[in-house]
C-alpha positions in Angstrom: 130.3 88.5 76.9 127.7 88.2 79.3 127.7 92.1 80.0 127.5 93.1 76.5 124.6 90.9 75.9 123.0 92.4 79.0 123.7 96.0 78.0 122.4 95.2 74.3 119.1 94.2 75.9 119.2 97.3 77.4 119.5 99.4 74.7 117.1 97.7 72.2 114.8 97.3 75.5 114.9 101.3 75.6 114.6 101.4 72.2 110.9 99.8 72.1 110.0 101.3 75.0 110.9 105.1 73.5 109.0 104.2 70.3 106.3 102.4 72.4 105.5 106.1 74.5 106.4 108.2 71.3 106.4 111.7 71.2 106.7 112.2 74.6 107.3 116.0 74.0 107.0 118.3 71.0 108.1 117.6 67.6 109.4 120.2 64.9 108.7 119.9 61.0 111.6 121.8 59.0 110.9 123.4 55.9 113.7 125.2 53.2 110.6 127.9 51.8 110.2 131.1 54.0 106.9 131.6 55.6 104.2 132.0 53.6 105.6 130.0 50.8 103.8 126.9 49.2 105.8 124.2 51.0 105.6 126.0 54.3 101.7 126.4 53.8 102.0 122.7 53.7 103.9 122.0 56.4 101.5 123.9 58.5 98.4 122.5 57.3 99.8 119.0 58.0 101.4 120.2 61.5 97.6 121.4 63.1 95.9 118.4 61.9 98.7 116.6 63.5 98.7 117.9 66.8 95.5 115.9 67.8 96.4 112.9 66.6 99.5 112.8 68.7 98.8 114.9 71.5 101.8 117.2 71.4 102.5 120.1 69.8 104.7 120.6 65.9 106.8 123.3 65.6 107.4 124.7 61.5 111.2 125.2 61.7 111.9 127.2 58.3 115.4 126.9 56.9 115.4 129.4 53.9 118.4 129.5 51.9 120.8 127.2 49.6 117.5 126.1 47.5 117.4 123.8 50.3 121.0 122.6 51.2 120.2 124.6 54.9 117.2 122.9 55.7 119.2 119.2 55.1 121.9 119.9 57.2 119.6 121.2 59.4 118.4 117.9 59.8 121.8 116.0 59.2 122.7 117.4 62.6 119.1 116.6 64.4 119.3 113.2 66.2 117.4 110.2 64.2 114.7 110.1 67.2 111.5 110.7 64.8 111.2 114.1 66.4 112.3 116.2 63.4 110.5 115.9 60.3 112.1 117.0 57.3 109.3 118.7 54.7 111.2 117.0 51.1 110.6 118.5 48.2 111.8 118.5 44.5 114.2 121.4 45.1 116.1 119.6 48.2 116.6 116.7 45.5 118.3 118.5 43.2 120.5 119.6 45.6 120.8 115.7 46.9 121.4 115.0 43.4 124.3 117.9 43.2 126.0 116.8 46.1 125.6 119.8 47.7 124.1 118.8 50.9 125.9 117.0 53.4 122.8 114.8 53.3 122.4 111.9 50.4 118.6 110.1 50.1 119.9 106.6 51.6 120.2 108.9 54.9 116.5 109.4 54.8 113.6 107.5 55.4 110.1 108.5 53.5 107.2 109.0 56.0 104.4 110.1 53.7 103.5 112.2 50.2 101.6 115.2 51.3 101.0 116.8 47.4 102.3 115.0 43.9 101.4 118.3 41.3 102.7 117.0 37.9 104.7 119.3 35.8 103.0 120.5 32.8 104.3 122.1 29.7 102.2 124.7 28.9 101.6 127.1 25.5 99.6 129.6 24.6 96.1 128.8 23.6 95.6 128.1 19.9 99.1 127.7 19.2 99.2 123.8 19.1 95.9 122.0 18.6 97.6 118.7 21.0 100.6 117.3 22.2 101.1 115.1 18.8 101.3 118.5 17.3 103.5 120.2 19.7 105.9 117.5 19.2 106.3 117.6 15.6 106.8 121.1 15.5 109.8 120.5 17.8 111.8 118.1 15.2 112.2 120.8 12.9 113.3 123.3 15.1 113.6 124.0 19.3 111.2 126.2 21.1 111.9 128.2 24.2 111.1 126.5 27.4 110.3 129.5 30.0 111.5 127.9 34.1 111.7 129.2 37.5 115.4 128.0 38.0 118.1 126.6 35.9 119.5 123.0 37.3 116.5 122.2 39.4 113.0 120.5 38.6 111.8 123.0 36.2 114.9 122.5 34.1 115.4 119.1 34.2 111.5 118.1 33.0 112.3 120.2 29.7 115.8 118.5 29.2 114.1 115.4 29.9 111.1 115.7 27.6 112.8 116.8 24.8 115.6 114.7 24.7 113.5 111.8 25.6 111.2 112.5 22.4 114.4 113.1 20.3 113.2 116.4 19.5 115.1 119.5 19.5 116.7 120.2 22.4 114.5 123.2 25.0 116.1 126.8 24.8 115.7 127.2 28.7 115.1 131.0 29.5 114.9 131.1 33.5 112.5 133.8 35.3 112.1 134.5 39.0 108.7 133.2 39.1 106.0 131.1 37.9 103.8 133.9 37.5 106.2 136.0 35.2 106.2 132.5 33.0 102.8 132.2 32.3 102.7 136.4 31.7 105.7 135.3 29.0 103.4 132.7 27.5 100.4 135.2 26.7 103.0 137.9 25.8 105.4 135.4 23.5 108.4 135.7 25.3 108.4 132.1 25.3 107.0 129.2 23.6 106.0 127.0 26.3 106.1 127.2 30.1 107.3 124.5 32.7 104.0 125.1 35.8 102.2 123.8 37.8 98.6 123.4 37.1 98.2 126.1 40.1 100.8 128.0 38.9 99.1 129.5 35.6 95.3 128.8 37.0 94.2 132.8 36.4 95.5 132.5 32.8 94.2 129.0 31.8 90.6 129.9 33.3 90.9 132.9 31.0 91.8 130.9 27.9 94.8 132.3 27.5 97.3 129.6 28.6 96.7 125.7 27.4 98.1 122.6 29.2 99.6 120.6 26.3 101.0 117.9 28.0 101.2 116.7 31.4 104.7 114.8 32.8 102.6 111.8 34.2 101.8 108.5 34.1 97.8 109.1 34.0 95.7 112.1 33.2 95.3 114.6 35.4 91.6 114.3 36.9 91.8 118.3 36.3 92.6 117.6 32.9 90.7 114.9 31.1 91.3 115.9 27.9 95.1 116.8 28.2 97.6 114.1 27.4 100.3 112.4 29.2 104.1 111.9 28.2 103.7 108.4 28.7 100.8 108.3 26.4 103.5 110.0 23.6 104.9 107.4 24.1 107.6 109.9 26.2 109.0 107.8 29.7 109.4 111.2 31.6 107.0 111.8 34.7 108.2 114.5 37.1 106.2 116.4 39.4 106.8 118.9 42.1 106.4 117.3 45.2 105.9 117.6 48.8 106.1 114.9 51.4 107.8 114.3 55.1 111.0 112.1 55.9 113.3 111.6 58.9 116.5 110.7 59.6 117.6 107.5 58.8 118.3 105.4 61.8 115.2 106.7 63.4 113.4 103.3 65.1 110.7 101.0 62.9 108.1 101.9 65.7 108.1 105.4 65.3 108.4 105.8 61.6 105.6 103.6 61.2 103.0 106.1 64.2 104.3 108.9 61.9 103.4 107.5 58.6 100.1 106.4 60.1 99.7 109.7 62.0 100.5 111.9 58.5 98.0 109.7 56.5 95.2 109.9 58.8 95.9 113.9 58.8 96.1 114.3 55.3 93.0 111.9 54.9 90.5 115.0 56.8 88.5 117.1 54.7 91.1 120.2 55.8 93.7 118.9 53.9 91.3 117.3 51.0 90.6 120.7 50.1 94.0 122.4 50.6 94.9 119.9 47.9 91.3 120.6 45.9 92.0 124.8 45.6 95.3 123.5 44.1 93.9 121.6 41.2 94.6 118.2 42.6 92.9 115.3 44.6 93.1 112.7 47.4 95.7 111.0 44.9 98.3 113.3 46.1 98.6 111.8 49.6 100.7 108.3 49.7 102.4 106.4 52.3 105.7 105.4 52.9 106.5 102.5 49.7 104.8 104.8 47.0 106.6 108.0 47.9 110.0 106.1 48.7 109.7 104.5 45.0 108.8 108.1 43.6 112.4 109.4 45.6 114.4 107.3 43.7 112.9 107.4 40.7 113.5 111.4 41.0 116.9 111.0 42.1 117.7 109.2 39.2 115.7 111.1 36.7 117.4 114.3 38.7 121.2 112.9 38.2 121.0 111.6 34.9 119.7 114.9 33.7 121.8 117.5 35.7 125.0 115.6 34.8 123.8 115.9 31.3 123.1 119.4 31.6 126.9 120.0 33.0 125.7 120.2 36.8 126.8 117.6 38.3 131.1 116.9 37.2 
C-alpha cells in the first residue's frame, strides 16, 4: 500500500511538473482542409502568433480526406500531452455526429473559438423585401435551398430552419462550392443559398445577392439591418466554426497555458483583421466555456437533424 501511494505521488508529481515546464519542444496543430484552404489559413495565422508566446515552434499537420474523419483519428492516436492541437470545425462534427470517426466530442476538450461565421440564407436581391416575407412564401410552397454538401452543416441549417418555422420543407440541391451557389442565386438555379457572409461578398457588394436571414442569436455587426432566426421567432443558430481542442485526458495545467496562450494570439491586431477581411469581428474569438457550450449545442443540433435527414440509422 505504501508503494502505490509512493508511486502515485510520483506520477501526479511528474504530472505538474510536465505542465509546470510546458512545451518543452514543438507542438503540431492538425487541420482536415488542404493547404491553402480556409481552416488551414486559420490554423496558420493562429500557429505564428503563437510561436512567441510559447517559445517553441507549431507545426500545421493537414489531414485532407473523410470530410474530416482523417484528421480525428489522427488525433485519436496522438498521446493526450497538450502537444497536438486539433483545428475543430463544423465539418469534423458532422462526422462526430455520424459516428464515423473513431473520435466522439466527450474525447475532446475545447481550448478556444478562433472564428464563429453565422450561416446565412441568402436570395437574390429584390426577390423578398425581409425575412417575415421570405417565410410566408415558404408555407405555400418549398423553395430550393442551394449547399456545398449534403449531410453536413450546410444541410442541416436548411432542414433546421425550415422545419423549425413549420414551413415547407428545403429542396436541397448540393454544388461543389460556395462560389457556384451564389452564381446559382443571380442566375435562378436556386432560390436561396446556405453562405457564409464571406462566401457571396463579390455578389452582395454588387447588389445582386441579399442576406435575408442570419442563423444567430444577435445581428450580425456586418449586417444591422438583416434579421436573426431567433428574432422569427425560429430557435436555430448554426454557424461555421473554427476553434482548437485536444485530447481529452490532456492535464488541467496545460489546457488552461493553451487556452490563455490562443486567446492572447487571437487578441493581436494580426488576427483582428484576419477575422475583419472576413466580415466578422473580435466576437469571433472565445475561450474555453463559450466554445465548449457552442460544441454541444452543435452536436445536438447536428444529430437531431442528420438522423432526421436519414444519416444517422
Amino acid at each position: 500500500m505504501k508503494l502505490r501511494k509512493t508511486f502515485l505521488l510520483a506520477v501526479f508529481s511528474a504530472i505538474s511538473i510536465n505542465a509546470h515546464s510546458f512545451p518543452t519542444h514543438s507542438l503540431e496543430i492538425v487541420t482536415h482542409s488542404g493547404a491553402g484552404g480556409g481552416t488551414d489559413l486559420t490554423a496558420r495565422m493562429v500557429a505564428s502568433l503563437s510561436e512567441p508566446i510559447l517559445g517553441k515552434s507549431i507545426l500545421i499537420v493537414n489531414k485532407k480526406g473523410g470530410g474530416g474523419i482523417l484528421s480525428l483519428d489522427y488525433t485519436a492516436a496522438q498521446p493526450a500531452d497538450g502537444y497536438t492541437i486539433l483545428t475543430y470545425t463544423s465539418g469534423q462534427a458532422a462526422e462526430i455526429s455520424k459516428g464515423t470517426s473513431k473520435l466522439s466530442l466527450k474525447d475532446l476538450i475545447p481550448l478556444a473559438r478562433a472564428t464563429d461565421d453565422p450561416q446565412i440564407l441568402m436570395s437574390k436581391c429584390g426577390r423578398f423585401k425581409n425575412g417575415g416575407e421570405f417565410i410566408e412564401a415558404q408555407k405555400i410552397h418549398a423553395l430550393t435551398y442551394g449547399t456545398t454538401q449534403l449531410g453536413g452543416i450546410d444541410d442541416v441549417s436548411a432542414f433546421a430552419f425550415t422545419t423549425k418555422a413549420k414551413i415547407k420543407t428545403a429542396q436541397v440541391i448540393p454544388f461543389d462550392s460556395a462560389n457556384e451557389i451564389a452564381v446559382q442565386i443571380v442566375a435562378g438555379g436556386v432560390d436561396v443559398g446556405v453562405l457564409n457572409l464571406g462566401e457571396a461578398k463579390v455578389q452582395i457588394e454588387a447588389g445582386q445577392v441579399c442576406p435575408i436571414v442570419v442563423l444567430a442569436d444577435e445581428r450580425m455587426k456586418a449586417l444591422p439591418n438583416t434579421q436573426t432566426a431567433k428574432e422569427l421567432g425560429i430557435p436555430v443558430s448554426l454557424s461555421t466554426v473554427r476553434g482548437f481542442v485536444v485530447k481529452a485526458g490532456t492535464p488541467d495545467n496545460i489546457v488552461k497555458k493553451l487556452e490563455t496562450t490562443l486567446l492572447e494570439a487571437m487578441a493581436k491586431p494580426e488576427f483582428q483583421q484576419f477575422l475583419k477581411n472576413q466580415g466578422l469581428d473580435a466576437s469571433s474569438v472565445a475561450g474555453k466555456d463559450v466554445w465548449g457550450k457552442q460544441l454541444e449545442d452543435t452536436d445536438k443540433e447536428m444529430y437531431n437533424s442528420l438522423k432526421q435527414l436519414g444519416f444517422i440509422q
